[in-house]
C-alpha positions as CSV (number, residue, x, y, z in Angstrom):
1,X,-10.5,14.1,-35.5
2,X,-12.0,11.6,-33.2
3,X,-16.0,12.3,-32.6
4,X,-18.4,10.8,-30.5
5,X,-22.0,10.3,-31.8
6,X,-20.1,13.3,-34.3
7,X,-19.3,15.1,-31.5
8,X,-15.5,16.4,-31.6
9,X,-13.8,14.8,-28.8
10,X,-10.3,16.6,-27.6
11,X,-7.8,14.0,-26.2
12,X,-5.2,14.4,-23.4
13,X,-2.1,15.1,-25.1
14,X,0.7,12.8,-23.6
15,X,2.8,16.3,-22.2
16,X,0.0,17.2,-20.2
17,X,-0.8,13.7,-18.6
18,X,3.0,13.8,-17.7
19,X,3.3,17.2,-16.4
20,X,0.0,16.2,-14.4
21,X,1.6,13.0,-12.9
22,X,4.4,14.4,-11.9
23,X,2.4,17.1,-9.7
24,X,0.3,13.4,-8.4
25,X,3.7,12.2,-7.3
26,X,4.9,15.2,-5.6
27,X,1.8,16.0,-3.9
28,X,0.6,12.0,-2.9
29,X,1.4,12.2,1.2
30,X,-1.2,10.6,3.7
31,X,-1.5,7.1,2.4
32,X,-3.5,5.5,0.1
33,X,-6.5,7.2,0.7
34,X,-5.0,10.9,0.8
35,X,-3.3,9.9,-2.7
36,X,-6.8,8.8,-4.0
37,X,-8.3,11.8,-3.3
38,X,-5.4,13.7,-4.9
39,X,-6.1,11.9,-8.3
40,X,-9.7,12.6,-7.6
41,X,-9.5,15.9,-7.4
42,X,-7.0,16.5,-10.2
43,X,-8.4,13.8,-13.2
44,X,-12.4,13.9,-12.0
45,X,-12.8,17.7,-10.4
46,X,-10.6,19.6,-12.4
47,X,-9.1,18.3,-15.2
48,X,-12.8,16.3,-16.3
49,X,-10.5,13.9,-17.9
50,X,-12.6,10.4,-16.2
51,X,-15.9,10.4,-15.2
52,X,-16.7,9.7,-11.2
53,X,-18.2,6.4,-12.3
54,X,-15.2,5.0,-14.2
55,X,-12.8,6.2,-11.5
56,X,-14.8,4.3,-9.4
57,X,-14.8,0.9,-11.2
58,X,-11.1,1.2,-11.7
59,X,-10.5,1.6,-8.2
60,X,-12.6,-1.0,-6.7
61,X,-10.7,-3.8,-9.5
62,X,-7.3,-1.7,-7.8
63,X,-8.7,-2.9,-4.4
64,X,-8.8,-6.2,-5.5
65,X,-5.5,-6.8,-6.7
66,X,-2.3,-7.2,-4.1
67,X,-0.2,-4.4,-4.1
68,X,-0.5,-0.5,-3.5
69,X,-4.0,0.4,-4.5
70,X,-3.1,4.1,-5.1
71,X,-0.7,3.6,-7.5
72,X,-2.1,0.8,-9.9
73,X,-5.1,3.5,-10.1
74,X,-2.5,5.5,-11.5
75,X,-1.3,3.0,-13.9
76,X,-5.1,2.3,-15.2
77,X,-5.8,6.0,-15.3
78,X,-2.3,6.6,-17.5
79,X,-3.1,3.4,-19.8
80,X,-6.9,4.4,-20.5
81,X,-5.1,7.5,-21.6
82,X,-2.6,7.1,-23.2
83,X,-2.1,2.9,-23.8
84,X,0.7,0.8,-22.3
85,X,2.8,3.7,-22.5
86,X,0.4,6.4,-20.6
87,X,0.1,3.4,-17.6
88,X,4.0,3.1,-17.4
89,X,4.8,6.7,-17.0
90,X,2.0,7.1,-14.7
91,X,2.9,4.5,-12.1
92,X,6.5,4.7,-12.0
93,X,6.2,8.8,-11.5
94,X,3.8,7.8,-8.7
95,X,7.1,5.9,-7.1
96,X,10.1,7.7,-8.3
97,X,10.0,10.2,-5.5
98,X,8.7,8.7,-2.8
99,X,11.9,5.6,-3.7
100,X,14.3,8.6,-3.8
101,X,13.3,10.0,-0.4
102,X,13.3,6.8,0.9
103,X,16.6,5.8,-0.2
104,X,18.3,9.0,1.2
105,X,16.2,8.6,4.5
106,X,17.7,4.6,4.9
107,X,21.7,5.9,4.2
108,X,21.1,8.7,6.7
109,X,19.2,6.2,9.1
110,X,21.9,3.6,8.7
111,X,25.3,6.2,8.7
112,X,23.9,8.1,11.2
113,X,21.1,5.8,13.8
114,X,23.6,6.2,16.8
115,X,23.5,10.2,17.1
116,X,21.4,10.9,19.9
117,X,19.1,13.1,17.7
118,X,17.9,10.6,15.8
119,X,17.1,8.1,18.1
120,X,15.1,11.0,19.9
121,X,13.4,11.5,16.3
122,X,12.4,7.9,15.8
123,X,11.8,7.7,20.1
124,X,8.7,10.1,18.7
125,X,8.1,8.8,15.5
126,X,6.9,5.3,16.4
127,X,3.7,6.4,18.8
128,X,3.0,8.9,16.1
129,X,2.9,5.7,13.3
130,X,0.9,3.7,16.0
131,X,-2.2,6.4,16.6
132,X,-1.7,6.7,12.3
133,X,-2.6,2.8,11.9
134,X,-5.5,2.9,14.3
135,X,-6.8,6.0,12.6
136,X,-6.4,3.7,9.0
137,X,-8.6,0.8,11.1
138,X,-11.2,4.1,12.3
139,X,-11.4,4.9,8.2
140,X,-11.9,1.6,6.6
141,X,-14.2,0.8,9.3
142,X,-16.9,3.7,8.4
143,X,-16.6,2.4,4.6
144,X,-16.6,-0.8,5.0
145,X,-18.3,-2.3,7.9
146,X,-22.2,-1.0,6.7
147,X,-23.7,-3.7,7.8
148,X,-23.5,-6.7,10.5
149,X,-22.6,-9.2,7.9
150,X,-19.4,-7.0,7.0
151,X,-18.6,-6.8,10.7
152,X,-18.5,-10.6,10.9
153,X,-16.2,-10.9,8.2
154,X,-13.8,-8.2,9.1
155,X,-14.2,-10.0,13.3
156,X,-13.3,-13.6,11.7
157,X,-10.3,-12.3,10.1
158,X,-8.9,-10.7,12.6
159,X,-9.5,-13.6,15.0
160,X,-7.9,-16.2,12.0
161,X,-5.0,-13.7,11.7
162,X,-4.5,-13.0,15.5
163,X,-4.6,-16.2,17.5
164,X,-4.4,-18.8,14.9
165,X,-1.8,-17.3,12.4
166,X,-4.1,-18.2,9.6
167,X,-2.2,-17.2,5.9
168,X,-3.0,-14.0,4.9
169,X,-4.1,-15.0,1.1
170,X,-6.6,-17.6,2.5
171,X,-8.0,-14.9,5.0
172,X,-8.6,-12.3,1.8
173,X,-9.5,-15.8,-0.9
174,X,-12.3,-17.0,1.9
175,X,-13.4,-13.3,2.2
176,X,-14.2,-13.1,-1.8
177,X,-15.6,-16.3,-1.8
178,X,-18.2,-15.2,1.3
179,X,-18.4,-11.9,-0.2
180,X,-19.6,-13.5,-4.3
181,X,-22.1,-16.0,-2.2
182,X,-23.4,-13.2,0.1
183,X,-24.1,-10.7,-2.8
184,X,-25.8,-13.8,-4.5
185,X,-28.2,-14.3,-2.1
186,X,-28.3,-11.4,-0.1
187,X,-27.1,-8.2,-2.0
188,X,-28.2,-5.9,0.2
189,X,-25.7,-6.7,3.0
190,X,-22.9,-7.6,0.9
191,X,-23.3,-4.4,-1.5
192,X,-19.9,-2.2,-2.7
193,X,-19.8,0.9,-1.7
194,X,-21.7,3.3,-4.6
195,X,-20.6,6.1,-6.4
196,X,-22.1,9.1,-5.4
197,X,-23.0,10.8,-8.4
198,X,-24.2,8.9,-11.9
199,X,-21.9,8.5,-14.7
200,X,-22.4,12.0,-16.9
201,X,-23.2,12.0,-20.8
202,X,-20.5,10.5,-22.2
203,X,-19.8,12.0,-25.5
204,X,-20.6,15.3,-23.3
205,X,-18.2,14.7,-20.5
206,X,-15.1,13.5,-19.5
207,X,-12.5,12.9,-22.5
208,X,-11.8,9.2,-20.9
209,X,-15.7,8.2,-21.2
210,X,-15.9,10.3,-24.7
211,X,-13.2,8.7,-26.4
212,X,-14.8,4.9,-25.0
213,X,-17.8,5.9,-26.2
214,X,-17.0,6.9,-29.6
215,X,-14.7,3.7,-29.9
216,X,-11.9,5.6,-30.0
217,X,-9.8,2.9,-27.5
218,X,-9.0,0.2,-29.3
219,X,-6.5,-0.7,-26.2
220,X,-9.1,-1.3,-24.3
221,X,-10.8,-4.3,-26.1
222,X,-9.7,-7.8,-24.6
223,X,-7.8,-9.9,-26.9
224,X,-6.2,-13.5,-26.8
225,X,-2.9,-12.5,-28.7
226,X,-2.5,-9.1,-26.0
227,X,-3.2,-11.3,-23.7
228,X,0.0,-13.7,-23.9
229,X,2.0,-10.4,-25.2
230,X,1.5,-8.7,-21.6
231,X,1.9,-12.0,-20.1
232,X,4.9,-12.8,-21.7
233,X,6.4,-9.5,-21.8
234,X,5.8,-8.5,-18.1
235,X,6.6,-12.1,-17.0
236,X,10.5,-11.6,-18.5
237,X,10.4,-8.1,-16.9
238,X,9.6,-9.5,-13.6
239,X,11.6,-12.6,-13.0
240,X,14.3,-11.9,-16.0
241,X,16.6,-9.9,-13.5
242,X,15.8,-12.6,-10.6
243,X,17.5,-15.2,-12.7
244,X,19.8,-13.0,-13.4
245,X,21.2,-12.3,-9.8
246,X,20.4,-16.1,-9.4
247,X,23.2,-16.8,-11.7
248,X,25.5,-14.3,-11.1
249,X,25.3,-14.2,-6.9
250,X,24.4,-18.2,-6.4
251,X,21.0,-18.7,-4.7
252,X,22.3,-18.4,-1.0
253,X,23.0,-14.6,-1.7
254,X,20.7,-11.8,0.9
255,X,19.6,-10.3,-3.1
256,X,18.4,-13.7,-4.3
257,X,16.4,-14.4,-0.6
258,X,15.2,-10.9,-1.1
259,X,13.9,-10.9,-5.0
260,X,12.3,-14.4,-4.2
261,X,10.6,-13.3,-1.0
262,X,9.1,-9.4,-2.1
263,X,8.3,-11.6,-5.1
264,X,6.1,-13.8,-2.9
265,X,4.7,-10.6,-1.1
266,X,3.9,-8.5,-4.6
267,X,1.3,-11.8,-4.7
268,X,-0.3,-11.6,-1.4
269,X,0.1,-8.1,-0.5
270,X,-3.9,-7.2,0.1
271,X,-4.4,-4.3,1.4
272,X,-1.6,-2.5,1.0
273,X,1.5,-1.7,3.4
274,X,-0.4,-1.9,6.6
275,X,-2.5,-5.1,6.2
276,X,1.4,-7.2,5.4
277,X,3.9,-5.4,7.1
278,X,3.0,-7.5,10.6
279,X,4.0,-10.7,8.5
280,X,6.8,-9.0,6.7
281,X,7.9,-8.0,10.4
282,X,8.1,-11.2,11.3
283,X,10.0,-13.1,8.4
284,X,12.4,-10.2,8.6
285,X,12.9,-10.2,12.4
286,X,12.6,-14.0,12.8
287,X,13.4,-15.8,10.0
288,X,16.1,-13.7,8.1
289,X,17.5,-11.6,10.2
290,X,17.3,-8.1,8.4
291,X,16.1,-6.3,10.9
292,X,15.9,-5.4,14.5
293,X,12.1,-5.9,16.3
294,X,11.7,-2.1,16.7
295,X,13.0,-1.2,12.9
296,X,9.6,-2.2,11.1
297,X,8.1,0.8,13.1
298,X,11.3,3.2,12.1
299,X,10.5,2.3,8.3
300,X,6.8,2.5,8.6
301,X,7.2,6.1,9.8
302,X,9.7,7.3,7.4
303,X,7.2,6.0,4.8
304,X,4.6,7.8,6.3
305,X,6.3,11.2,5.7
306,X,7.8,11.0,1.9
307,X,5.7,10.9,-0.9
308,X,4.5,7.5,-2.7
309,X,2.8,4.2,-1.4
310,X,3.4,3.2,2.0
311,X,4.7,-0.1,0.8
312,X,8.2,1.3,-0.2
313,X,8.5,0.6,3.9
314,X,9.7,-2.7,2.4
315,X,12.6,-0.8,0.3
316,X,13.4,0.1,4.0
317,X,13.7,-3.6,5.0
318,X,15.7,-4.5,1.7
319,X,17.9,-1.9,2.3
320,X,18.5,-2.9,5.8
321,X,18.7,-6.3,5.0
322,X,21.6,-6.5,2.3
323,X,23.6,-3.0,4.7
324,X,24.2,-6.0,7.0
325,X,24.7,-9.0,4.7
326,X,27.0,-7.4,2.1
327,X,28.5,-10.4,0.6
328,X,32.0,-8.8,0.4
329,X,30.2,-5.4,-1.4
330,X,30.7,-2.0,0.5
331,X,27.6,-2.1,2.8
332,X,26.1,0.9,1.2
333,X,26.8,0.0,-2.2
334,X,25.2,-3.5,-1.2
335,X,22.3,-1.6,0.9
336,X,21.3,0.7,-2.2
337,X,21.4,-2.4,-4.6
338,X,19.0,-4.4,-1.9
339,X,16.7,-1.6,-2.3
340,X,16.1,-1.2,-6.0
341,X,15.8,-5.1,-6.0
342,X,13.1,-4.5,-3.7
343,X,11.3,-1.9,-5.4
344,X,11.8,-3.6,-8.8
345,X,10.4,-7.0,-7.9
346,X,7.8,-5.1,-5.6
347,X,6.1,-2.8,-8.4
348,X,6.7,-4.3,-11.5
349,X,4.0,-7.1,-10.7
350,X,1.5,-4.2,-10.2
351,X,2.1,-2.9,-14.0
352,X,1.5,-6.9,-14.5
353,X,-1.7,-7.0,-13.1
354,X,-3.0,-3.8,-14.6
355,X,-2.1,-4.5,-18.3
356,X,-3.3,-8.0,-18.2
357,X,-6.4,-7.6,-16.1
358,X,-7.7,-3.9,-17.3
359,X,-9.0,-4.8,-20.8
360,X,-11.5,-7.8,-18.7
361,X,-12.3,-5.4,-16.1
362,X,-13.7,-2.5,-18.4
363,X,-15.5,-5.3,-20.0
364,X,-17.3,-5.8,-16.5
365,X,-18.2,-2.6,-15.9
366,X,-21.5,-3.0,-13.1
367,X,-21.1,-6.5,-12.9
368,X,-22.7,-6.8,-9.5
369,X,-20.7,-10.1,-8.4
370,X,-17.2,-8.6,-8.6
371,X,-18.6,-5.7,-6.5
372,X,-20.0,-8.3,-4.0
373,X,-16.6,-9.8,-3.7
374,X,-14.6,-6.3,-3.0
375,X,-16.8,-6.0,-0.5
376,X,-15.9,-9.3,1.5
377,X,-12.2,-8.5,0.7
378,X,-12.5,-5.0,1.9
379,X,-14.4,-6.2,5.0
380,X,-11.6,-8.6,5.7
381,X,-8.8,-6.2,5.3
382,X,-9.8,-4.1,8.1
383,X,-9.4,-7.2,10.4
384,X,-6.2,-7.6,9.2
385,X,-5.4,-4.0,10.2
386,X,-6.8,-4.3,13.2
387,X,-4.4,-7.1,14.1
388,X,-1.7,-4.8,12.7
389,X,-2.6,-2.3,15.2
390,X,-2.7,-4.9,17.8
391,X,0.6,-5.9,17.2
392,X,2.1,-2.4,16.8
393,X,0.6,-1.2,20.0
394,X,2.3,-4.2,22.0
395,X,5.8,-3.7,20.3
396,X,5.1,-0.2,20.7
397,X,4.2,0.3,24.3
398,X,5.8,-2.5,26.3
399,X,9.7,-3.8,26.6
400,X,8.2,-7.6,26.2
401,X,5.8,-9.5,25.1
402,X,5.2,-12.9,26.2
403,X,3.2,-15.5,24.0
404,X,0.9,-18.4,25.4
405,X,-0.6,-20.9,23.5
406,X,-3.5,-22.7,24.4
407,X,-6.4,-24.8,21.6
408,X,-4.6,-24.5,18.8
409,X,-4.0,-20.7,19.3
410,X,-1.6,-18.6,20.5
411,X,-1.8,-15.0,22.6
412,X,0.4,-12.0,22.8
413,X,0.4,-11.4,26.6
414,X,2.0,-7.7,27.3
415,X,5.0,-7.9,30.4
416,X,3.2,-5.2,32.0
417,X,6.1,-4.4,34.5
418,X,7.9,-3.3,31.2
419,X,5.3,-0.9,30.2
420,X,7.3,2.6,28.5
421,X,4.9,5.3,29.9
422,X,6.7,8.0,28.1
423,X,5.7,6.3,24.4
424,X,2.6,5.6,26.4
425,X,2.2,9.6,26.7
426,X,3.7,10.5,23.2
427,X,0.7,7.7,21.7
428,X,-2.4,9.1,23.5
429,X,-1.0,12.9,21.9
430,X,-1.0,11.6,18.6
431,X,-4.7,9.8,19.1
432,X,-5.8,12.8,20.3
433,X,-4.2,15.3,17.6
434,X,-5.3,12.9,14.8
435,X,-8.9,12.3,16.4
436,X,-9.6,15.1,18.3
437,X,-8.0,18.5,17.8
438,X,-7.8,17.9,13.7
439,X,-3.9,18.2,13.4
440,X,-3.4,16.1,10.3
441,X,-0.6,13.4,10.1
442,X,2.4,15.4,9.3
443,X,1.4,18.1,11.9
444,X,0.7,15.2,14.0
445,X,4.3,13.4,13.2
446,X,6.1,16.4,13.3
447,X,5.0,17.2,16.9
448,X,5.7,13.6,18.1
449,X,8.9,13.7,16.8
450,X,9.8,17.3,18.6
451,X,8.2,15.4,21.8
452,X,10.9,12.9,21.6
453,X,13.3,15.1,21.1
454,X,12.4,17.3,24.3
455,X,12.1,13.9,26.4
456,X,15.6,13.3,25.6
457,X,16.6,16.4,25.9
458,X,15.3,16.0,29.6
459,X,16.7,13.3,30.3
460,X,20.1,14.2,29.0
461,X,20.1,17.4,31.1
462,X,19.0,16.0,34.7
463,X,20.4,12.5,34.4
């Protein structure tokens, strides 16, 4: 029997964490913070299983690393459970259906883009996404900007991002760094958010902060020889099937260019989907070819509506991609394989970063410094956002952009002669059914997407 302080303590048995997951995954729509306040609700409110204050602390390391925040607090919820095992089943249950609807959306989106339907669908879809990343800016904005300092940081970064194309990692390093020195000196205007409630009795509460309590969790205890076993273990995982495809495809194949660079972006990926899809849009538009300028906004919107993180928009570009480069495979066969790559090299790192960093973290438990440092990062992530929406809204709204570089930096100048006052229209509905009338985003995208359809409709029958 494990006892805390002699207490009897009950622990979650594995069937009920998985049966408890799986209702997570089904029910994780509206983005990273709609799937946090699922898991809230369920594992803090409900269940009792983790204490506010540890949920917390898990989620603010989460915020730190790259990668989908929602679903690495998934991952360190299922290991303090249940060990390596409870973290694995956790975060891949968080993914499996939003991958499947994803996967079924891209075939139907690929087989089927030139029926007039759907392009009236997706005609709707993209103001809908556009009004949903401003209201993500709107949201972070009223956590994280508390005080002028914070509002400096988030302005720099969208400036470095914006006019002088400054690399996203050194943005969100230069953030931490400003955000350790700041909480140094001035902790005040450089605090973390805090929980708002206290931790409760431990041996009295939740079966998490019981079972920690009454060093029940060996797991939990930082070690040198678990530290190289993750590390070597989720190292193999990760770049084991790269190699593999290296040496079976040849290093100029679309699968090799496509593990090697969701590799890179499973590093740098702060902030989620929205802060990295405007550089992702541009090495897949520009540089490699997988998509078409518009298609980002397609992908971003059929995230939007299946459940999961918002990053599996970039199983949408690795599908995409590898549809059009087959390499002498059926396109859909090659297009399906592009997206498990994807998703494969894109999450696995996220297990990586939980098993090896989670023991440490726990360890750190109020250090005020790493709190300090979120805070700069979280205040420079908004600016990144910003310039998302920026960018979105001038892709979005206008035929053509122009771009005109003067000191170093360069501007996105709208061809306002190509302005698409239709999209225009559809845009200020979605502001105003997200802002104003309360509509929620899948009332909100649903009624875009019947707007486009009707607009068509319209044009179809007195053209």
């Amino acid at each position: 029997m494990n006892t805390c302080d002699g207490v009897p303590v009950q622990k979650v048995s594995f069937k009920e964490a998985f049966r408890l997951w799986v209702k997570v995954a089904l029910n994780s729509f509206g983005g990273p913070t709609g799937q946090i306040a699922v898991m809230h609700r369920y594992l803090v409110e409900e269940k009792r299983w983790i204490s506010e204050g540890r949920f917390l602390h898990a989620l603010n390391y989460c915020m730190l690393l790259p990668g989908p925040e929602a679903q690495q607090l998934a991952t360190y919820i299922g290991w303090l459970l249940h060990k390596t095992w409870g973290g694995v089943v956790a975060g891949t249950l968080f993914v499996i259906p939003g991958f499947i609807c994803m996967l079924v959306l891209s075939i139907l989106y690929t087989g089927y883009q030139d029926l007039t339907i759907v392009q009236s669908l997706f005609f709707g879809l993209k103001p809908a996404v556009l009004a949903i990343v401003i209201e993500a800016v709107m949201r972070i904005g009223k956590k994280a900007l508390k005080t002028r300092q914070m509002v400096a940081i988030a302005g720099l970064a969208f400036v470095a991002i914006f006019f002088y194309d400054v690399p996203f990692p050194v943005i969100i390093l230069s953030a931490a760094i400003i955000g350790y020195i700041g909480g140094r000196f001035w902790p005040d205007a450089f605090a973390a958010a805090k929980p708002k409630t206290a931790d409760e009795n431990a041996c009295n509460g939740p079966a998490v902060d019981a079972l920690l309590e009454g060093d029940q969790a060996d797991h939990i205890k930082p070690t040198l020889a678990r530290f190289f076993r993750v590390l070597l273990t989720w190292s193999a995982l990760w770049f084991g099937p790269i190699l593999l495809i290296l040496l079976y495809f040849g290093p100029q194949n679309i699968f090799v260019q496509q593990a090697a660079f969701f590799s890179k972006m499973a590093v740098v990926t702060f902030g989620g989907a929205y802060a990295v899809l405007a550089y992702v849009a541009q090495q897949a538009v520009e540089t490699y070819g997988w998509l078409k300028p518009g298609e980002m906004l397609d992908g971003l919107g059929l995230a939007e509506t299946t459940p999961g993180p918002l990053i599996l928009v970039l199983q949408f570009v690795g599908f995409l991609g590898s549809y059009r480069s087959p390499g002498g495979l059926d396109p859909m066969l090659a297009g399906v394989f592009g997206a498990v790559v994807t998703v494969w090299v894109t999450f696995v790192p996220c297990f990586f970063w939980i098993f090896l960093g989670a023991p440490y973290v726990e360890a750190l438990r109020g250090n005020k410094s790493l709190n300090s440092a979120m805070s700069g990062i979280t205040a420079a992530v908004l600016g990144v956002v910003l310039n998302l929406a920026v960018w979105f809204a001038l892709h979005t709204i206008f035929g053509s952009i122009g771009d005109v570089h003067a000191l170093g930096a360069h501007l996105l100048v709208p061809v306002w002669n190509t302005i698409n006052v239709p999209t225009l229209l559809i845009a200020l509905f979605a502001v105003l059914a997200l802002f104003r009338l309360k509509l929620g985003m899948m009332t909100t995208i649903g009624c875009c997407a019947a707007l486009g359809v009707l607009y068509n409709a319209l044009r179809w029958v007195f053209a």
